[in-house]
VOMAR-410065 format. One record per atom (N, C-alpha, C): x, y, z. Coordinates in steps of 0.2 Angstrom, whole numbers, plus 2048, in hexadecimal, padded with zeros to 3 digits. Layout:
N
XYZ ...
***
This chain:
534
2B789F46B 2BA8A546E 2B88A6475 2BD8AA477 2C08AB480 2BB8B0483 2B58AF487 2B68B448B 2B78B5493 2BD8B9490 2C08B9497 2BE8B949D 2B78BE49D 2B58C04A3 2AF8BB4A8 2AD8B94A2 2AA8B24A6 2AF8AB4A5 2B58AA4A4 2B98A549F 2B689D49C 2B08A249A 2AE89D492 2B089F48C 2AE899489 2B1898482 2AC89847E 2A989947A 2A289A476 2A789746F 2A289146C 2A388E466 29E88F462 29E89045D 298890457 298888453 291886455 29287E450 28C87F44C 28A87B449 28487C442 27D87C447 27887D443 26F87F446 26E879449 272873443 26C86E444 27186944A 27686C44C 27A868455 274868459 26F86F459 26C87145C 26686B45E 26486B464 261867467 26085E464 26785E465 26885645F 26D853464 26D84E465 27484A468 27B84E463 28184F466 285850462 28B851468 29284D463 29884C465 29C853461 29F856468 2A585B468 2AB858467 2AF85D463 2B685C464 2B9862466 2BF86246B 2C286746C 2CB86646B 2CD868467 2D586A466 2D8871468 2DE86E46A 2E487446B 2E9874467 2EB87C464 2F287D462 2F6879465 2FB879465 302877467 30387F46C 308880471 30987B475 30387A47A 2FE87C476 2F887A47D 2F687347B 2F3870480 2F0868481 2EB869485 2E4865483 2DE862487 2DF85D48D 2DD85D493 2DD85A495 2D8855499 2D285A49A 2CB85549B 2C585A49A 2BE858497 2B9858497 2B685449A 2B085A49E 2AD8584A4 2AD8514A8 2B48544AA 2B884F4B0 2B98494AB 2BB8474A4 2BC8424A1 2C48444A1 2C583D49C 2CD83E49B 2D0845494 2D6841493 2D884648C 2D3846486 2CF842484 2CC84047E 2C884647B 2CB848476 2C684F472 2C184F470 2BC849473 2B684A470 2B2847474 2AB84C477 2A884A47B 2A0848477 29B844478 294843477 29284947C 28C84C478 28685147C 28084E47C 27E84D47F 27784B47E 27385447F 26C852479 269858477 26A85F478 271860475 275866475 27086F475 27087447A 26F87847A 27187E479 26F88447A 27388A47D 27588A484 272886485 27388448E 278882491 27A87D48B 27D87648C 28787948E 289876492 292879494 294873494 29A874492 29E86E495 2A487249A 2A886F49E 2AF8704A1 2B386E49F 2B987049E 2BE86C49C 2C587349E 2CB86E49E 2D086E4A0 2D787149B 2DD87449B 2E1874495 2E8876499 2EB874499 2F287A499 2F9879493 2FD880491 30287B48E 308879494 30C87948E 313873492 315876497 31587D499 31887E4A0 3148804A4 30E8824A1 30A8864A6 3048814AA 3028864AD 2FE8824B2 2F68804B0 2F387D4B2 2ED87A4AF 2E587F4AF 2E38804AB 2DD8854A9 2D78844A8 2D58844AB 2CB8814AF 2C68864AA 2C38864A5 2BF8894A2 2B78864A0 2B388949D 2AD88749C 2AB88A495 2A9884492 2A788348A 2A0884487 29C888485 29688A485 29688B47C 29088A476 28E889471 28988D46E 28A89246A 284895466 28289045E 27E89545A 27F891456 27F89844F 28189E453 2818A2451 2888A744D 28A8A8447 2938A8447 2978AB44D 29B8AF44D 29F8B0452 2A48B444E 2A58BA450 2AA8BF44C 2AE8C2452 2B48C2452 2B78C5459 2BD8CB455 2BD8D0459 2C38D6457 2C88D645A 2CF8D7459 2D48D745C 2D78DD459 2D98E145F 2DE8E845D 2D98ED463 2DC8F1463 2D98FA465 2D78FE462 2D08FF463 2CA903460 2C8909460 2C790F45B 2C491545D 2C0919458 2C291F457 2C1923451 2C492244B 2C892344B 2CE91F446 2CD918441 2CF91743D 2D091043B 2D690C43D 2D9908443 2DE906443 2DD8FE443 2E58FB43F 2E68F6440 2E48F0443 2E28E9441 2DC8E6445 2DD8DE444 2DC8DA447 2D98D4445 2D28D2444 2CE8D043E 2C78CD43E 2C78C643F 2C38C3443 2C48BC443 2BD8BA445 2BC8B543E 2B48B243C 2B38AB43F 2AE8A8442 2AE8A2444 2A589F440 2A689C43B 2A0899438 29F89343D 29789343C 29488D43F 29588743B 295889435 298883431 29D88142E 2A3884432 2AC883430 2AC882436 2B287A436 2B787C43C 2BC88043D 2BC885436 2C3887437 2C3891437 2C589443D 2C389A43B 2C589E437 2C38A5434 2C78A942E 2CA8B0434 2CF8AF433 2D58B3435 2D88BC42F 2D48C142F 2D58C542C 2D68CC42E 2DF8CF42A 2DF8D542C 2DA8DB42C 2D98DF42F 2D58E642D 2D78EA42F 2D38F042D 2D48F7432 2CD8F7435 2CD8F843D 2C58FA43E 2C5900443 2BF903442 2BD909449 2B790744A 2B590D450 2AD90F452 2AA91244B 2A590F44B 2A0912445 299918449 29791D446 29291E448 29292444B 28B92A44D 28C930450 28A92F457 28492F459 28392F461 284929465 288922460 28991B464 29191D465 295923462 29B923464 29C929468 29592A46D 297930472 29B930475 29D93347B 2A293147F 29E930485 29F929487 29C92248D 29991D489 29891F486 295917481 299913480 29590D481 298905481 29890147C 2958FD47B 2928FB476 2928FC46F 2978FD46D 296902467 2978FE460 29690245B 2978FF454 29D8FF450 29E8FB44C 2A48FB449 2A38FB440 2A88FF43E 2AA8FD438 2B18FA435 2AF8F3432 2B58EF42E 2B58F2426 2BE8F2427 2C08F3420 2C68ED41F 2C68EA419 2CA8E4418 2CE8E6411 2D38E6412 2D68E740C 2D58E4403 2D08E0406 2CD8DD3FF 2C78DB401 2C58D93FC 2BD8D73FB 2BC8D13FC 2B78CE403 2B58C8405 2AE8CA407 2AC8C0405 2A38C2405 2A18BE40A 29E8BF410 29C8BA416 2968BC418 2948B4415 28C8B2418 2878B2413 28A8B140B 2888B4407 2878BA403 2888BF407 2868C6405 28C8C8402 28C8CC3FE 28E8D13FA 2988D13FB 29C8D13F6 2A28D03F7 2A48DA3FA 2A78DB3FE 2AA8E03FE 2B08E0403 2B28E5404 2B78E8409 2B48EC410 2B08EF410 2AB8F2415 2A78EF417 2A58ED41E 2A28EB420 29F8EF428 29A8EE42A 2998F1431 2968EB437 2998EE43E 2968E7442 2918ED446 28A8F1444 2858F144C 2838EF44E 2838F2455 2838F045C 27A8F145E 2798F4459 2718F645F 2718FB464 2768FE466 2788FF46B 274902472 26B90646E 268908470 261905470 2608FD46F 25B8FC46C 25B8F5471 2578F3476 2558EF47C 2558E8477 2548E7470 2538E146D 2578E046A 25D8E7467 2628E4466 2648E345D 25C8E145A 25D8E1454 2578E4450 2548E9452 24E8EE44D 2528EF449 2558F4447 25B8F443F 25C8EC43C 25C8E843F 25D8E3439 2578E0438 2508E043B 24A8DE43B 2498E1436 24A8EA436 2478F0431 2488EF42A 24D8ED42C 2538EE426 2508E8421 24F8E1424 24E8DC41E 2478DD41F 2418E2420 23B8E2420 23B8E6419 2408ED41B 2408F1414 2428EC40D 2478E9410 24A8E5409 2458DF405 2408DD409 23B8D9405 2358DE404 2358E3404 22F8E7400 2318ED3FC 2378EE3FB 2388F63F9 2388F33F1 2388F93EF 2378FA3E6 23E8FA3E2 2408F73E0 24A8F83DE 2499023DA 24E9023DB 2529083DA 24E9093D1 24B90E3D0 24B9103C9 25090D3C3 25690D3C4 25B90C3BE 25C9033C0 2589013C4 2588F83C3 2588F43BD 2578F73B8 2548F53B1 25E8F43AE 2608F93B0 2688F93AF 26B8F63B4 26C8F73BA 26E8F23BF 26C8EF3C4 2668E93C2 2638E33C3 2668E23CB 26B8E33CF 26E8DF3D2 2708E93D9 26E8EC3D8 26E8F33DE 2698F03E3 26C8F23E8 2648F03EE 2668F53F1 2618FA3F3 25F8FF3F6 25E8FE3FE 2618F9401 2608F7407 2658F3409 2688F140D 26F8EC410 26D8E7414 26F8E1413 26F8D9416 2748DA41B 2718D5421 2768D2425 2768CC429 2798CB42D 2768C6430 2798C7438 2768C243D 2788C4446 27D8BE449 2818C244C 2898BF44D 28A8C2454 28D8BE456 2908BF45D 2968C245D 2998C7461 29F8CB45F 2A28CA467 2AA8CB465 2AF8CB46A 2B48CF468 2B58D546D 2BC8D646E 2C18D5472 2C68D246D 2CC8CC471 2C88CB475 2C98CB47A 2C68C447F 2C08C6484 2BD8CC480 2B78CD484 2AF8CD482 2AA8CA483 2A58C9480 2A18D0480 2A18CF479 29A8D7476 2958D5477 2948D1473 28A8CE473 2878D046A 2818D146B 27D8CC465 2818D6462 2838D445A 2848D8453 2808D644E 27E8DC44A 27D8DD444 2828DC43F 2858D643E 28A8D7438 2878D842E 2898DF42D 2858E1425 2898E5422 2868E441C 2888E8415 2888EE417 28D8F3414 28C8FB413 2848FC40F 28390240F 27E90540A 28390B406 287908400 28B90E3FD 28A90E3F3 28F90F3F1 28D90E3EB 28E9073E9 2919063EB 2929003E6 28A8FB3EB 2888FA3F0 2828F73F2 27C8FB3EC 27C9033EA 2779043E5 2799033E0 2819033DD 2829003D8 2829063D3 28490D3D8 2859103D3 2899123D0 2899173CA 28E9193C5 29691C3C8 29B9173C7 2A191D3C8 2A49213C5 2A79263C7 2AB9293C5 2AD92A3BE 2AA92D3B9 2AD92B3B1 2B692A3B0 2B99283AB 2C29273AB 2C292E3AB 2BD9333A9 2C193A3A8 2BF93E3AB 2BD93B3B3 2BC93E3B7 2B49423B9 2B09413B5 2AA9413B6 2A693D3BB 2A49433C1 29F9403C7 29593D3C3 2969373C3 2929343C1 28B9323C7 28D92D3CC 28892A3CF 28B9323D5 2839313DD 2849353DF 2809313E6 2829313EC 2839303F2 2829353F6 27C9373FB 27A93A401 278937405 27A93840C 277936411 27493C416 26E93B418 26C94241C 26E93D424 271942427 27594242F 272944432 26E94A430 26A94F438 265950435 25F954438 25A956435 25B95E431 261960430 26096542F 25E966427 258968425 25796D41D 257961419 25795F41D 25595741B 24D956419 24B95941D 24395941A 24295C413 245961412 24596440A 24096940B 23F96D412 23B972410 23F97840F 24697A413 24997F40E 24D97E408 24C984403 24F9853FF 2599863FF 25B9823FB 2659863FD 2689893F9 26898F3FA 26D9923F6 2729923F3 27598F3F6 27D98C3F4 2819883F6 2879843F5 28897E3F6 29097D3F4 29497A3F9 29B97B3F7 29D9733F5 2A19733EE 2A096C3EB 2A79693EE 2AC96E3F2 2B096C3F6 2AD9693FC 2AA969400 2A8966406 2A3961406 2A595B409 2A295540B 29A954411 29995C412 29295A414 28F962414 288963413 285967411 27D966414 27E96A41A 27496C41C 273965420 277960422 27595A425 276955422 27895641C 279950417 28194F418 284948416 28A946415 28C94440C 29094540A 292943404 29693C405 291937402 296930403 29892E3FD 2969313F9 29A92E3F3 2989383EA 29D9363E9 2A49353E9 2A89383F1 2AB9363F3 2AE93A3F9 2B69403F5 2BA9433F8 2C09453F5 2C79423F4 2C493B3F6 2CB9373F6 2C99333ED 2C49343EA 2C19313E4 2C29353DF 2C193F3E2 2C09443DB 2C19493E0 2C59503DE 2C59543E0 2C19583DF 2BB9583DD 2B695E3DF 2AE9573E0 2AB95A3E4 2A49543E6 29E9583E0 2979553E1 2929583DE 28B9583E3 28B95E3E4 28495D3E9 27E9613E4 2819613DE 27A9653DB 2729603DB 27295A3D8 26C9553D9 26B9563DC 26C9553E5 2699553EA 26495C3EE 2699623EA 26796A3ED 26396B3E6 2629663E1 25D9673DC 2579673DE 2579603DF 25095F3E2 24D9603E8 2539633EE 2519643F3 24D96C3F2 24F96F3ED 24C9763EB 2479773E7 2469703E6 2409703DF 23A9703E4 23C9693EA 2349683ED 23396D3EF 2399713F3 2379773F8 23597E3F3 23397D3EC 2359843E9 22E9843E4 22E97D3E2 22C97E3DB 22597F3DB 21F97F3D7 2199823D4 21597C3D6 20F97A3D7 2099763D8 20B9703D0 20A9763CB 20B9723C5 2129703C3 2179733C5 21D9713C3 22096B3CA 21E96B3CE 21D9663D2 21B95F3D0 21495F3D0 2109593CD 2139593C3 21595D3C1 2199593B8 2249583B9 22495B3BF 22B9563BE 22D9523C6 22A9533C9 22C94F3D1 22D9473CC 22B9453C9 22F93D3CA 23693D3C5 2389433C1 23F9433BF 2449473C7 2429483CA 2469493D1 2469433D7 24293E3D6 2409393DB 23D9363DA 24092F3DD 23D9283D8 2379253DD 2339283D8 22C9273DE 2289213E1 22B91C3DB 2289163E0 22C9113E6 2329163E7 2369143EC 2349193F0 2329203F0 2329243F8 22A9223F9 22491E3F5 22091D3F6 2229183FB 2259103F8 22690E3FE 22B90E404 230913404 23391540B 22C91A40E 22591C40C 222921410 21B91C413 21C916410 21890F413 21D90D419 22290B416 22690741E 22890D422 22A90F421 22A916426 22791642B 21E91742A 21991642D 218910432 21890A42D 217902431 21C902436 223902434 22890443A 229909440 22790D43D 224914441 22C914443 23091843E 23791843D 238921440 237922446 237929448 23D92F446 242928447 24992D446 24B92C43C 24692B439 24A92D433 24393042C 241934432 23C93842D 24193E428 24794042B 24B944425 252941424 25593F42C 25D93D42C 25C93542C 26293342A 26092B42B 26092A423 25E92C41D 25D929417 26192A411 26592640D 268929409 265929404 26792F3FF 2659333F8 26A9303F4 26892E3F0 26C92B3EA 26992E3E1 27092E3DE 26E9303D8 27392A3D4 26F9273CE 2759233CB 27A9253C7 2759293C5 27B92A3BD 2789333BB 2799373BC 27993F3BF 27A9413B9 27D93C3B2 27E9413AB 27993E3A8 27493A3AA 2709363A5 26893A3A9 2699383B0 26393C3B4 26693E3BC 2619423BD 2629463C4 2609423CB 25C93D3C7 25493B3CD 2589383D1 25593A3D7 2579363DF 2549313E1 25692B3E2 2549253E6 2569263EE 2539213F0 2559213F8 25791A3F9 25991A400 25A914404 25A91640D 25891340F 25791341A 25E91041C 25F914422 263910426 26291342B 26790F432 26691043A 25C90F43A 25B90843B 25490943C 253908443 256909448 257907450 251908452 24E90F44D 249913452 24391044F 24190944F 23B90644E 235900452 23290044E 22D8FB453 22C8FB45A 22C90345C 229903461 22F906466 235909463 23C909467 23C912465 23D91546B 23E91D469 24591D467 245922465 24C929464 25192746A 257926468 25A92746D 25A91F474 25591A474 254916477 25091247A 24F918480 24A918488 242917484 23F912486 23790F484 234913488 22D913486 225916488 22490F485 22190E489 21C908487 213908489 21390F48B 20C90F48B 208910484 20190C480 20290D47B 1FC91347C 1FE918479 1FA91D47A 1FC922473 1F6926471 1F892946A 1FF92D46B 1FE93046E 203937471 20A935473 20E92E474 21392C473 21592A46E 21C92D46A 21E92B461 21F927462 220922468 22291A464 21D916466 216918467 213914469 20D90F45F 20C90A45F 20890A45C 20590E457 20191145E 1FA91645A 1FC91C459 20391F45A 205924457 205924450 20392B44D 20092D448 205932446 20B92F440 21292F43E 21292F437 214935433 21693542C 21B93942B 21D937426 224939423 222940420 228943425 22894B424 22B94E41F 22D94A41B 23094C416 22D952411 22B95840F 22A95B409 229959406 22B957401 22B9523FD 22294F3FE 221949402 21C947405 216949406 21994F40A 21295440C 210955405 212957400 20F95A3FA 20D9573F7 2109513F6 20A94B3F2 2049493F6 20494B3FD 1FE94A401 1F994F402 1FB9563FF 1F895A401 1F295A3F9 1F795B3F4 1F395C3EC 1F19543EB 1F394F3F0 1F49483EC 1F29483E4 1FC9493E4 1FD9493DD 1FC9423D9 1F99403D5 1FA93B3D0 1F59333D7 1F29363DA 1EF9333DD 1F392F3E3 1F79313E4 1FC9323E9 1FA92F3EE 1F49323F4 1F092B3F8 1F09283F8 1EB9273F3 1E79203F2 1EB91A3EF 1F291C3EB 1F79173EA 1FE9163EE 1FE9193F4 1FF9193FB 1FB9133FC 1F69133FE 1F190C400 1F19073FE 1F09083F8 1F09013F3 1F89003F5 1FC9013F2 2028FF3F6 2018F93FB 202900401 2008FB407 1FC8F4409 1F68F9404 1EF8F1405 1F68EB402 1F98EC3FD 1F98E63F8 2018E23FC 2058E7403 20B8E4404 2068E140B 2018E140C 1FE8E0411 1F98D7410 1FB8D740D 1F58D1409 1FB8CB40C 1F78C540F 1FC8BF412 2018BB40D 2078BA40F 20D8B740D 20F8C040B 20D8C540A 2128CB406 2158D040F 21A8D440E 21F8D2413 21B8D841A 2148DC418 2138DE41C 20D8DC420 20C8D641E 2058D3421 2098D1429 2038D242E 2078D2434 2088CD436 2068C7432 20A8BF435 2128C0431 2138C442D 2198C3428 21F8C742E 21B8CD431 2218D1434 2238CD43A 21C8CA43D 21C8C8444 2238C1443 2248BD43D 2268B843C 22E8B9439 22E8C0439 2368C3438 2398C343E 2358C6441 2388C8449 2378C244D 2348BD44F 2358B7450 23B8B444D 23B8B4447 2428AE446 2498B2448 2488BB449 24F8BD44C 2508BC454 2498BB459 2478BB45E 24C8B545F 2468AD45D 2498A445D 24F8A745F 2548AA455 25B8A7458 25F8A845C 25E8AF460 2618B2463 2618B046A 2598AC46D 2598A9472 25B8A4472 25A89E46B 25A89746E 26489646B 26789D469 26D89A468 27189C46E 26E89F474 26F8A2479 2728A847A 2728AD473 2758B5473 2718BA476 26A8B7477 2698BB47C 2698BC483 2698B2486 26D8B448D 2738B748E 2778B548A 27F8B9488 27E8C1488 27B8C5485 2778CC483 2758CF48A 2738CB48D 26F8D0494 2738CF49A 2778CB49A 27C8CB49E 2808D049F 2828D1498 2878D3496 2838DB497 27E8DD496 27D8E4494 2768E7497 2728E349B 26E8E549E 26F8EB4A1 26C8EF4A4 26D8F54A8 2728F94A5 2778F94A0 27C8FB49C 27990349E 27D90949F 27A91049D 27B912494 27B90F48F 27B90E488 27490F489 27090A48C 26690848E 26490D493 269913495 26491649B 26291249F 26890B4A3 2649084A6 25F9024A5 25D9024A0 2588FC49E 25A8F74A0 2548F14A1 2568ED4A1 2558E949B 25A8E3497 2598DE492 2548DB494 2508D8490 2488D4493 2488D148B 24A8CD488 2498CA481 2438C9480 23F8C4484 2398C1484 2358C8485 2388CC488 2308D048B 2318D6485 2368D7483 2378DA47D 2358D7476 2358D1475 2338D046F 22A8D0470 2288D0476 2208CF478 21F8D5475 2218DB476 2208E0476 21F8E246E 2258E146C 2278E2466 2208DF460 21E8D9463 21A8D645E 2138D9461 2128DA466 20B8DF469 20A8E7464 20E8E8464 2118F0460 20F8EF45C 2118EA457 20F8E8451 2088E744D 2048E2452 1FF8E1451 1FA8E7451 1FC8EB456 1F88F2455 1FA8F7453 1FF8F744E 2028F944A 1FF8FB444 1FF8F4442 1FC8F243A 1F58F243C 1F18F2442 1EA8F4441 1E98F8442 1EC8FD443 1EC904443 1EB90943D 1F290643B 1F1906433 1EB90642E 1E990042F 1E38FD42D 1DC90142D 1DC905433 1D6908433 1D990E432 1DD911433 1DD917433 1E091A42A 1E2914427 1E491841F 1EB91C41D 1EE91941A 1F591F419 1F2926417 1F692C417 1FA92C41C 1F792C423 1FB92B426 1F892C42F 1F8930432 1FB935431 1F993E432 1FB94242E 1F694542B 1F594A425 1F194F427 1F4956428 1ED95B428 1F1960424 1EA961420 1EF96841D 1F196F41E 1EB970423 1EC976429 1F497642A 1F696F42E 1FB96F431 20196F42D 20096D425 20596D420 20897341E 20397741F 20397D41C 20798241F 203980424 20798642D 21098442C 21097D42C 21797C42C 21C97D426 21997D422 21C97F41B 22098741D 21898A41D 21999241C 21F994421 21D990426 22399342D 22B990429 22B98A428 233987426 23598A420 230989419 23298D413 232994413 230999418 23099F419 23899F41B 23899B420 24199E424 24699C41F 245998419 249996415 24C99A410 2469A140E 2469A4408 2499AB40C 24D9A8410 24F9B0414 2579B1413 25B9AD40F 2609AD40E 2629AA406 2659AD402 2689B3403 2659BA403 2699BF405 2659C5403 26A9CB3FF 26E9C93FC 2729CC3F7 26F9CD3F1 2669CC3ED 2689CF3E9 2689CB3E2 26D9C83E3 26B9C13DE 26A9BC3DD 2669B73D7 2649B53D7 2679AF3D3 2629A83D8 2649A33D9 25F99D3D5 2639993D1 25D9923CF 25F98F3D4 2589883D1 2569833D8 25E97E3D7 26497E3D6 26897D3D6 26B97E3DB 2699833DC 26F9893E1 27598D3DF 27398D3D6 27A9923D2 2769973D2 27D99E3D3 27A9A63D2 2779A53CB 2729A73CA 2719AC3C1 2739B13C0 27B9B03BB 27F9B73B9 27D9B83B2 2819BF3B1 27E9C13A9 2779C43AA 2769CA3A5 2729CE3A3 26E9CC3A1 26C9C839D 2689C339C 2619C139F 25C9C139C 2549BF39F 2569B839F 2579B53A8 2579AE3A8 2539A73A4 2559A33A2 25099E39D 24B99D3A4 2459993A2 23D9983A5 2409953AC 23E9963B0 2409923B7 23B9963BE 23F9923C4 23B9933CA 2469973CC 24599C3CF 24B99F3D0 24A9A43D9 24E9A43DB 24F9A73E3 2549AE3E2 2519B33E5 2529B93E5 2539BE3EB 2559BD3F2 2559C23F8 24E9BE3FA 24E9B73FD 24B9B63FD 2449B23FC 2429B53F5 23D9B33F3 23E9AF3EA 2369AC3EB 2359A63E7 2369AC3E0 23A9AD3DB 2379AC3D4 2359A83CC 22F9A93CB 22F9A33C5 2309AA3BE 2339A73B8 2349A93B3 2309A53B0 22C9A93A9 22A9A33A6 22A9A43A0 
***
């Protein structure tokens, strides 16, 4: 692939070319023709001695009429994914074209593609993220056959690749989905792998190429033949009423997003009416329910040994941007049960990388992204198991911990330090990162930053190591006080219970109670206020 701007050619050949004697070939279409490699004659194939990222060749080409073209030949070992077409908000027509290190032959595939993404598609941003849509289902790189696929960019992360570090850190510790036992094969979490991207002829630099997070990745329930919404897909987008300390009173099964949440599945193009009851269930059970009726149904609302360990990794990442937005809510099968599963996504904001980008690297308590910041997931939800520590809630926080923390298991600090190394290696020694900082150093995307690879992964693993001993002495959770729970509660769940004031009354659903009728037993909302029937 062409980049125009410095006019090399980037090839993709196997790992093991890599620091080995090895013979290139190079061929042209018709009517173009080779004419010399480094100052040699026509012959397409040159010896390399101990081939690098480093290593160029020169060489020559023109076709039959045109004049002769001086270029320079440079090798990853990296794939190589280039977009052809014009790109935006929209999905518009496109070329995808894949270059495997282990094929000489590229794959050439129609698509539709845009920008993907909320603050990477503001307006001056560069670097941005994309979404592929392929008219059929193909599988690349082993991962999962679909039609959807995404390329991010990092756009705001000086390393470039914390979401995919996070991502396969969540993937080797999280607990499978509750309804595993029926579908063995759901991951609450998306693979990917890192590829170098081009548009037509201009070099992007290092991608995240990965799987969606949708149903068919959790594998949940469709649509019945008679039209019955079965599986159930949320994504919280903003912080709003995502923590679950207010209560909601209503909810319009016409519209695709509700209080900061997005509806991903079913969408309106699947079923004319969506279902956000599950979701506004539970969101009002945490915010509403009794001490005891908390502690006897909280695990038929949320599948606890999975927010146990998204309220572990959270922590060890110090994932600041997805204490409420950022997470998706999943139900599978909503005629069988209600309960919510999760999954993460957009982990940018981790290992030490703020909100938004721009570093503090001083490590001191009082900066969120330093080490010793003293960070837990705000979720209601959380607080409340931490306040009564329900069912020993703690102390099985811990042990947890203790037990993903034990050598060879995936949070022991040689296990994390040895993930982010082998993303580090490739990205250096295939030369995507000199490529990377050229290309985007001082970028206003970075505020300016500068790219620093080496000094960046120094850091990243310095972070880490007082991370995890941080952790170690100080004990899940890492900031808990109940004075401060309390304060917060009253103040958020107080503003919550202030609407409606019409009068009538409401279940943790968010349906009116009509009819004359003494409502059957419940927790019910009234002009504000909690009440229980019993």
């Amino acid at each position: 692939m062409w980049n125009q701007e410095t006019n090399t050619f980037l090839a993709t050949l196997p790992r093991t070319c890599f620091n080995n004697n090895t013979t290139v070939s190079i061929r042209f279409d018709s009517p173009w023709s080779l004419l010399s490699m480094d100052g040699l004659s026509a012959d397409s194939t040159l010896a390399i001695t101990n081939l690098t990222s480093e290593t160029s060749v020169n060489f020559s080409f023109q076709n039959t009429t045109g004049p002769i073209i001086q270029a320079k030949l440079m090798f990853t070992f990296l794939p190589l994914v280039q977009l052809q077409g014009s790109f935006g908000y929209e999905y518009q027509p496109a070329t995808f074209i894949l270059s495997h290190p282990d094929s000489v032959c590229s794959q050439t595939l129609p698509a539709n593609i845009k920008w993907r993404g909320g603050s990477t598609n503001a307006e001056g941003k560069h670097k941005r993220n994309y979404k592929v849509k392929f008219s059929d289902d193909y599988s690349f790189f082993g991962l999962r056959s679909d039609n959807n696929w995404m390329l991010d960019a990092g756009q705001a992360d000086v390393f470039r690749l914390r979401n995919r570090i996070a991502m396969d850190l969540w993937n080797s510790m999280a607990t499978s989905p509750y309804y595993a036992v029926y579908e063995p094969k759901a991951r609450n979490g998306v693979r990917g792998i890192v590829v170098e991207l081009f548009l037509d002829n201009e070099y992007r630099g290092i991608y995240n190429f990965s799987e969606m997070m949708d149903r068919k990745q959790l594998k949940l329930k469709k649509i019945s033949n008679t039209g019955q919404i079965r599986g159930c897909l949320y994504k919280s987008v903003s912080w709003n009423k995502t923590k679950m300390f207010d209560f909601i009173n209503s909810y319009d099964n016409s519209s695709e997003t509700l209080y900061g949440f997005e509806m991903k599945y079913p969408d309106l193009s699947d079923s004319d009416t969506l279902d956000w009851m599950s979701l506004v269930a539970a969101i009002n059970f945490v915010a509403s329910s009794t001490d005891t009726e908390f502690q006897q149904q909280v695990n038929d609302y949320f599948d606890m040994p999975v927010v146990m360990d998204y309220n572990i990794f959270f922590n060890v990442v110090n994932a600041v941007d997805n204490g409420g937005k950022n997470i998706y809510w999943a139900v599978y099968d909503k005629t069988a049960s209600q309960c919510l599963t999760l999954a993460p996504w957009d982990l940018d904001a981790t290992f030490g990388q703020r909100w938004g980008g721009q570093l503090v690297r001083e490590i001191q308590e009082g900066y969120y992204n330093s080490p010793l910041f003293r960070l837990d997931l705000e979720l209601l939800l959380t607080y409340r198991m931490y306040r009564d520590n329900f069912d020993g809630y703690i102390d099985s926080l811990n042990a947890r911990y203790h037990q993903l923390r034990q050598p060879g298991q995936p949070f022991h600090t040689d296990s994390i330090l040895a993930l982010v190394t082998r993303y580090y290696t490739d990205v250096k020694n295939s030369g995507a990162a000199q490529r990377e900082t050229a290309r985007w150093s001082g970028d206003s995307d970075l505020w300016g930053d500068t790219i620093n690879f080496d000094a960046e992964y120094a850091y990243i693993c310095d972070w880490i190591r007082q991370r995890m001993d941080f952790i170690d002495r100080t004990e899940l959770p890492l900031f808990y006080n109940k004075s401060y729970f309390e304060e917060l509660a009253d103040i958020e769940v107080a503003s919550s219970f202030q609407h409606p004031r019409d009068n009538q009354m409401y279940d943790l659903h968010g349906r009116r109670v009509t009819g004359n009728t003494k409502p059957k037993p419940g927790i019910y909302v009234r002009n504000g206020r909690k009440i229980v029937i019993r």
